[in-house]
ZAVOTOR-488788 format. One line per field, with one value per atom (N, C-alpha, C, O): chain; residue in three letters; x, y, z. Coordinates in nm, 3 decimals, decimal comma. Each point is the difference from the previous one (the first is absolute). Example, Ala and Ser with C-alpha at 12.3 -4.5 7.8 and 13.67 -1.06 7.14 Angstrom:
// ZAVOTOR-488788
c = (A | A | A | A | A | A | A | A) .
r = (ala | ala | ala | ala | ser | ser | ser | ser) .
px = (1,319 | -0,089 | 0,090 | 0,104 | -0,139 | 0,082 | -0,077 | 0,051) .
py = (-0,569 | 0,119 | 0,120 | -0,002 | 0,107 | 0,119 | 0,109 | 0,111) .
pz = (0,780 | 0,000 | 0,000 | 0,066 | -0,138 | 0,006 | 0,073 | 0,017) .
This chain:
// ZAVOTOR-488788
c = (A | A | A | A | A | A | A | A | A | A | A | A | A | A | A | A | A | A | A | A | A | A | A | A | A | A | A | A | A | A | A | A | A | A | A | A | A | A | A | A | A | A | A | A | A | A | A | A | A | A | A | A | A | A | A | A | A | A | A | A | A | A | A | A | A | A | A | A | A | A | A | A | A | A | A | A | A | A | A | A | A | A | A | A | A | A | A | A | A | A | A | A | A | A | A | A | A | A | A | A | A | A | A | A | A | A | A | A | A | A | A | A | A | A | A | A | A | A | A | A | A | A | A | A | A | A | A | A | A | A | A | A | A | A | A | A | A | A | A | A | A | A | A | A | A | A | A | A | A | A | A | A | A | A | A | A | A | A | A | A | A | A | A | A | A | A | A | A | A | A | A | A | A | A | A | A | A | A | A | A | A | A | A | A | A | A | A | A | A | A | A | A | A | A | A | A | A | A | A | A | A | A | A | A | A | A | A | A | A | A | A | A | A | A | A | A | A | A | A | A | A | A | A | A | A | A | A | A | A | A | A | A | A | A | A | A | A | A | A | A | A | A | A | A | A | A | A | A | A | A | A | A | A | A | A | A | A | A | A | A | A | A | A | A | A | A | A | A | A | A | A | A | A | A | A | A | A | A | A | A | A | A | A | A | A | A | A | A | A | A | A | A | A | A | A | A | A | A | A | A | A | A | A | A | A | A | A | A | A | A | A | A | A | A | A | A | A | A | A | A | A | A | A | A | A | A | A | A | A | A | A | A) .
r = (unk | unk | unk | unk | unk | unk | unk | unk | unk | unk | unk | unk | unk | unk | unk | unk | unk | unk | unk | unk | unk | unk | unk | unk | unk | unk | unk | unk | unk | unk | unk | unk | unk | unk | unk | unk | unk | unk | unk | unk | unk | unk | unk | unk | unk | unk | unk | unk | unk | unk | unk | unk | unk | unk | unk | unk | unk | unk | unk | unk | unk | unk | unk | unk | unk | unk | unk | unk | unk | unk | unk | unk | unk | unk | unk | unk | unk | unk | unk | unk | unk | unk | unk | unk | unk | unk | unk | unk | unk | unk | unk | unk | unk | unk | unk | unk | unk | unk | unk | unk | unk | unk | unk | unk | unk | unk | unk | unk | unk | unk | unk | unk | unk | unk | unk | unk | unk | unk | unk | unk | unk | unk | unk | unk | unk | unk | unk | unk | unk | unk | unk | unk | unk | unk | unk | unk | unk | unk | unk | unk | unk | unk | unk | unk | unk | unk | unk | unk | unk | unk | unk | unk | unk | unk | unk | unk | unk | unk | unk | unk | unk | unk | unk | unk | unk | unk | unk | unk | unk | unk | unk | unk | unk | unk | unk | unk | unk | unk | unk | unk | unk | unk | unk | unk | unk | unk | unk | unk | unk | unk | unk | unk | unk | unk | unk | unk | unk | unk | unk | unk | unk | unk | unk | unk | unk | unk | unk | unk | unk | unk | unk | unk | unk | unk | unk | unk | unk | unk | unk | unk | unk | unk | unk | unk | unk | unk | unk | unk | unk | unk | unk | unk | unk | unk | unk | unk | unk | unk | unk | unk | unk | unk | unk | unk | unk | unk | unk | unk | unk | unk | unk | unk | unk | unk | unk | unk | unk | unk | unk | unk | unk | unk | unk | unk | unk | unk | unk | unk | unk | unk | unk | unk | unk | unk | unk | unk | unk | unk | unk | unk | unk | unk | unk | unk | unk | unk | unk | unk | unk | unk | unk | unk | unk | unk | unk | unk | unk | unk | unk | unk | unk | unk | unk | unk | unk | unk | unk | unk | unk | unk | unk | unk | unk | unk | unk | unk | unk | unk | unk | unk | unk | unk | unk | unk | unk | unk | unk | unk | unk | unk | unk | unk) .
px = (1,106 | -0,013 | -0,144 | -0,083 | 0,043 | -0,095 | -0,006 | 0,088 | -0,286 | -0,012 | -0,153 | -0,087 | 0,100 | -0,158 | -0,060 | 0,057 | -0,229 | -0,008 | -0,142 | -0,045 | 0,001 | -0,116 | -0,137 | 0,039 | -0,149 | -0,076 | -0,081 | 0,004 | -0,067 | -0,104 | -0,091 | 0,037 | -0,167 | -0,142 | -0,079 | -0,096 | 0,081 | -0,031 | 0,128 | -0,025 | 0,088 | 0,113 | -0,008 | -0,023 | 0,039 | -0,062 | -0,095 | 0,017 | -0,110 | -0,124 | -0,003 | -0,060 | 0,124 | -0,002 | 0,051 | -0,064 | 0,214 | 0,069 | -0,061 | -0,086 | 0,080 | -0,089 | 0,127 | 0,011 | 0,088 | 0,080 | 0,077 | 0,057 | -0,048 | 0,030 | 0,156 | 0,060 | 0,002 | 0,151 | 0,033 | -0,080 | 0,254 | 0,009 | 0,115 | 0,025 | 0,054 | 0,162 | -0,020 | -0,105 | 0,200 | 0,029 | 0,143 | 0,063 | -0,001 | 0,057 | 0,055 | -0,065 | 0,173 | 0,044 | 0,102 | 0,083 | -0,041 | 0,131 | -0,006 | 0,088 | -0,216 | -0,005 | 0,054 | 0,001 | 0,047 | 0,114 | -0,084 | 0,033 | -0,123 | -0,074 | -0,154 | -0,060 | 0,004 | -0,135 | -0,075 | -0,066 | 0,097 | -0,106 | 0,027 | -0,079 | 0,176 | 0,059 | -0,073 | -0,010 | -0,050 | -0,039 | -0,133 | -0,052 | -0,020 | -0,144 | 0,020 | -0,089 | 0,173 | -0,065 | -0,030 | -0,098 | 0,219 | -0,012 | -0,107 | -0,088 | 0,037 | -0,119 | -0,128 | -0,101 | 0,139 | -0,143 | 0,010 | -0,101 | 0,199 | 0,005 | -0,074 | -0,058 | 0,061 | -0,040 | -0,142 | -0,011 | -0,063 | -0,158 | -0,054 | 0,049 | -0,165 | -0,136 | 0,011 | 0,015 | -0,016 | -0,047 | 0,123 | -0,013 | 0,131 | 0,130 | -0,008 | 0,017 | -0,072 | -0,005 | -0,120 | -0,021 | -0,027 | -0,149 | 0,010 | -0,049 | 0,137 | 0,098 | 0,073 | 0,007 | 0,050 | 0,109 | -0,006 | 0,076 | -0,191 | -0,061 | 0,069 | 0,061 | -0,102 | 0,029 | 0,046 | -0,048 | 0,206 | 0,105 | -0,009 | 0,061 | -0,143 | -0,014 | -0,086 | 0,022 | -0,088 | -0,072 | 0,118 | -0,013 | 0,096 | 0,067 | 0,114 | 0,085 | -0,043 | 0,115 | 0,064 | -0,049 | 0,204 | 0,091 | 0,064 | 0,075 | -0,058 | 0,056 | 0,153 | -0,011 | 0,107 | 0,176 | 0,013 | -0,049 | 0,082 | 0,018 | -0,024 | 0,091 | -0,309 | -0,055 | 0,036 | -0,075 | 0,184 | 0,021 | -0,094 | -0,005 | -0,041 | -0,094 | 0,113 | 0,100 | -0,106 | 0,059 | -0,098 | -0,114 | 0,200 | -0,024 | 0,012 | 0,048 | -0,103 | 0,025 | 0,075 | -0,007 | 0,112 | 0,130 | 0,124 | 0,119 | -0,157 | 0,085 | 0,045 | -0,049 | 0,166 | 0,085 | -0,022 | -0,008 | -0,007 | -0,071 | 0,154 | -0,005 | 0,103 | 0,089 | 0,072 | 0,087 | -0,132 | 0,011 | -0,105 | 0,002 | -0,138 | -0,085 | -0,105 | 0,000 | -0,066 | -0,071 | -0,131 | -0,063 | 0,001 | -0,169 | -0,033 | 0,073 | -0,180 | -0,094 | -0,123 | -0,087 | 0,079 | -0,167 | -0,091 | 0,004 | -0,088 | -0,123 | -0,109 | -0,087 | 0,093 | -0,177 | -0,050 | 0,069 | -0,197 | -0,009 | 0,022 | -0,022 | 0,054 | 0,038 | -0,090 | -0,110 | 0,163 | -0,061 | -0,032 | 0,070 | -0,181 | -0,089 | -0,010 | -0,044 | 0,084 | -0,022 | -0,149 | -0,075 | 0,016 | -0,134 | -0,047 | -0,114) .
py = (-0,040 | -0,123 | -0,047 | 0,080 | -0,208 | -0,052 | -0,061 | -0,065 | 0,103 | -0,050 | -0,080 | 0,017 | -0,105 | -0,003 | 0,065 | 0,033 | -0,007 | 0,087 | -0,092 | -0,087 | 0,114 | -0,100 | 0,106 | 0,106 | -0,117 | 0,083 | -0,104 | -0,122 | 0,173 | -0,053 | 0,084 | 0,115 | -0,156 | 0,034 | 0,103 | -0,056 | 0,172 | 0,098 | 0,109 | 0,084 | -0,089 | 0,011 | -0,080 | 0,066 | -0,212 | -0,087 | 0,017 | 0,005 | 0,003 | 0,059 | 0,130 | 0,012 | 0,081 | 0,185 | -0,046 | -0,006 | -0,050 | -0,045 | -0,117 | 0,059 | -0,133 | -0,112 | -0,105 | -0,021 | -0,054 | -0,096 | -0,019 | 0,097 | -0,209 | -0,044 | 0,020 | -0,012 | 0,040 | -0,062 | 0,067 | 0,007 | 0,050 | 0,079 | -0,031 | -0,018 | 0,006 | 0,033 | 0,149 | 0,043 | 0,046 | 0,181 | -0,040 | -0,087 | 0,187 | 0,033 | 0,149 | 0,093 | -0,068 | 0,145 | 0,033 | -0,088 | 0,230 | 0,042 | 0,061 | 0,084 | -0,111 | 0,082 | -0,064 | -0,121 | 0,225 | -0,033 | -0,051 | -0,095 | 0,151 | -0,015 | -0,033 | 0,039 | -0,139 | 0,002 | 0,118 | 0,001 | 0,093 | 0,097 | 0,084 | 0,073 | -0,103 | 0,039 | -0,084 | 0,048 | -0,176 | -0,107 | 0,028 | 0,008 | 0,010 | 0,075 | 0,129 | 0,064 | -0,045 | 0,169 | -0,055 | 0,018 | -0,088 | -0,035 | -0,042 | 0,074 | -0,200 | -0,091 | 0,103 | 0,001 | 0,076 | 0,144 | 0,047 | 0,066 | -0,056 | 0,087 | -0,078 | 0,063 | -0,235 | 0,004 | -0,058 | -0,048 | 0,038 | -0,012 | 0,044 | -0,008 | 0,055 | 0,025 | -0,056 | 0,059 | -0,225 | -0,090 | -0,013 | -0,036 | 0,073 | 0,024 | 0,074 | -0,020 | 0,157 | 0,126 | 0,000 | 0,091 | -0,171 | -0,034 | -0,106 | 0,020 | -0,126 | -0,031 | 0,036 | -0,029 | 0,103 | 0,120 | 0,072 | 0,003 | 0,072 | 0,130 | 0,059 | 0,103 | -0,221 | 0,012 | -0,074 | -0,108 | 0,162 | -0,133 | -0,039 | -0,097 | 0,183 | -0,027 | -0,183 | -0,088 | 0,087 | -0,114 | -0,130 | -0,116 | 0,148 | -0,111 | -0,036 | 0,077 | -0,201 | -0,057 | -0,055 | -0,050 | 0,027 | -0,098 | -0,062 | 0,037 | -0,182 | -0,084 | -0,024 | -0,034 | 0,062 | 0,019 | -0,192 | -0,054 | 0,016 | -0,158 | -0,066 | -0,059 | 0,036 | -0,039 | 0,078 | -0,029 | 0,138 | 0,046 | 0,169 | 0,087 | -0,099 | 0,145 | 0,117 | -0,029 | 0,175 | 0,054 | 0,141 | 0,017 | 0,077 | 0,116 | 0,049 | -0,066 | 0,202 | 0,045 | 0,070 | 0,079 | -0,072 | 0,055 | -0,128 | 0,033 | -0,168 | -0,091 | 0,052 | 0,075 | -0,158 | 0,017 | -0,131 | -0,099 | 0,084 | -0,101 | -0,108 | -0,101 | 0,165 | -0,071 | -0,167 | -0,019 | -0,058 | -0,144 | -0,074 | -0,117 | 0,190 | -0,027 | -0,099 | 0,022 | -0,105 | -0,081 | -0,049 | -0,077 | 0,144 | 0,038 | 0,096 | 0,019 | 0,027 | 0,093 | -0,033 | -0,020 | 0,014 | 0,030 | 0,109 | 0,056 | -0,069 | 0,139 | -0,052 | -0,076 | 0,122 | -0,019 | 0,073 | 0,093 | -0,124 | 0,119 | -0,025 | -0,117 | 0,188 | -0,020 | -0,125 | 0,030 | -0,151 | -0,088 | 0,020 | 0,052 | -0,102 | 0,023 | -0,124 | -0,100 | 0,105 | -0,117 | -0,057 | 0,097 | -0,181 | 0,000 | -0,150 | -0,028) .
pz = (-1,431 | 0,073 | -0,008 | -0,042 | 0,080 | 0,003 | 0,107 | 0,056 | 0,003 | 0,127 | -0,027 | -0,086 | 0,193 | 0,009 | 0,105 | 0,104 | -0,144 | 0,092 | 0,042 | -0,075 | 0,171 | 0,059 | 0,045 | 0,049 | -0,056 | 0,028 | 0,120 | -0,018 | 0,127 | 0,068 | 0,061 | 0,026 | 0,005 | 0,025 | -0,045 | -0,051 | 0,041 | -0,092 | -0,051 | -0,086 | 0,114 | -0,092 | -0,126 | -0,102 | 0,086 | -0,062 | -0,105 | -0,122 | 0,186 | -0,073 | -0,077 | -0,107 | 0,164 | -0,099 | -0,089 | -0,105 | 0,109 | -0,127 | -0,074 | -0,065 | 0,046 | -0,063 | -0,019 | -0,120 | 0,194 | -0,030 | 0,119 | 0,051 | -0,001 | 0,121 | 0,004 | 0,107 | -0,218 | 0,003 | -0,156 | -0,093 | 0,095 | -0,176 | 0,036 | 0,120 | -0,200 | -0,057 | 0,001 | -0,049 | 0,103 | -0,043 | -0,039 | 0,058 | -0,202 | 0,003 | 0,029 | -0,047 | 0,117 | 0,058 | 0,023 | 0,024 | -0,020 | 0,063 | 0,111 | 0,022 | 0,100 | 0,061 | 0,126 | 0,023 | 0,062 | 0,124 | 0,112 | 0,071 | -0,062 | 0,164 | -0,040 | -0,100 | 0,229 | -0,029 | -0,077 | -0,104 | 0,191 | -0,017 | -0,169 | -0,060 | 0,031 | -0,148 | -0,098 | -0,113 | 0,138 | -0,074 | -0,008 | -0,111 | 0,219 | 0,055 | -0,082 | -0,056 | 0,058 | -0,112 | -0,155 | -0,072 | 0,052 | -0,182 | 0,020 | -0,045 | 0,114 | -0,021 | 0,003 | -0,070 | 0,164 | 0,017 | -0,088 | -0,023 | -0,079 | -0,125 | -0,118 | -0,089 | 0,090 | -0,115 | -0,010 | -0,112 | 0,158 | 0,017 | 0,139 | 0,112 | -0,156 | 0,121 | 0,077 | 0,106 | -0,103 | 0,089 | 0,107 | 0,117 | -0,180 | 0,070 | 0,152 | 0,120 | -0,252 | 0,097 | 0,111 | 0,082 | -0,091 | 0,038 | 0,178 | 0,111 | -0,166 | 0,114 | 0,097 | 0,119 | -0,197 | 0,051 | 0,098 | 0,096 | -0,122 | 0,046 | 0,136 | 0,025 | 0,056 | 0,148 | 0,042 | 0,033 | -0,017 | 0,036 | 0,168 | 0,045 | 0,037 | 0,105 | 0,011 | 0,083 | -0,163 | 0,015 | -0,055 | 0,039 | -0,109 | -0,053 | 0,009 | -0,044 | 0,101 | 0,014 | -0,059 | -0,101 | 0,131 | -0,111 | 0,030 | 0,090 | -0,148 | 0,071 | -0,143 | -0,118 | 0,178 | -0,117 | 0,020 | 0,100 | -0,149 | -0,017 | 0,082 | 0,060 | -0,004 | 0,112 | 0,127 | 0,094 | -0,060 | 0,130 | -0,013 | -0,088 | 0,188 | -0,005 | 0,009 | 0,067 | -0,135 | -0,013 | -0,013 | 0,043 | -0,118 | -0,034 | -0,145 | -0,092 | 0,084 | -0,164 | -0,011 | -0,095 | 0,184 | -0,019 | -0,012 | -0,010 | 0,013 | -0,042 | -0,160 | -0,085 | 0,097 | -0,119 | -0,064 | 0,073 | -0,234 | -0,071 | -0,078 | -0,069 | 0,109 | -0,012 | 0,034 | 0,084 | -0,148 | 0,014 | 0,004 | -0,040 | 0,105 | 0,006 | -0,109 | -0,122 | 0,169 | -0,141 | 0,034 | -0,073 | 0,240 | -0,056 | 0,130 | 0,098 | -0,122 | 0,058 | 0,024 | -0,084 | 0,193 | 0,020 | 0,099 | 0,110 | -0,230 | 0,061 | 0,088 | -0,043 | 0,181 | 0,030 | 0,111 | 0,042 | 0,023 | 0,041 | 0,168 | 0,029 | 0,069 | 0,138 | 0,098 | 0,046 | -0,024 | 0,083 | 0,146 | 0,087 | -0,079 | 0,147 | 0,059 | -0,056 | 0,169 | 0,065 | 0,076 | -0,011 | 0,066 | 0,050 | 0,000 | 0,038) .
């Protein structure tokens, strides 16, 4: 399947592209987060510490145990503070 996937604020930045087409077979966020950790540094680099990073499954905030089924974008960023 093919998703888009959206990056924001230093998430953003480790990876170097605001926004990608992935193609994948993977079931669940966190299945998608591994391939992507698998295939470059800057991935894994992101990655690292999923405590810092959130996901939003088609604009609704979610988890990395969602299932990627139907699904057609993702986004990464890092936990909002209010103030």
């Amino acid at each position: 399947m093919k998703l888009d996937v959206v990056y924001f604020a230093w998430v953003r930045e480790r990876i170097g592209v605001p926004r990608e087409t992935v193609e994948t077979d993977a079931l669940s966020v966190g299945d998608l987060v591994a391939e992507l950790r698998a295939r470059e540094d800057r991935y894994d680099l992101a990655f690292s510490d999923l405590s810092v990073v959130r996901v939003a499954v088609d604009q609704t905030l979610s988890d990395f145990d969602a299932p990627l089924k139907g699904v057609r974008e993702l986004a990464f960023f890092p936990p909002m503070t209010g103030g």
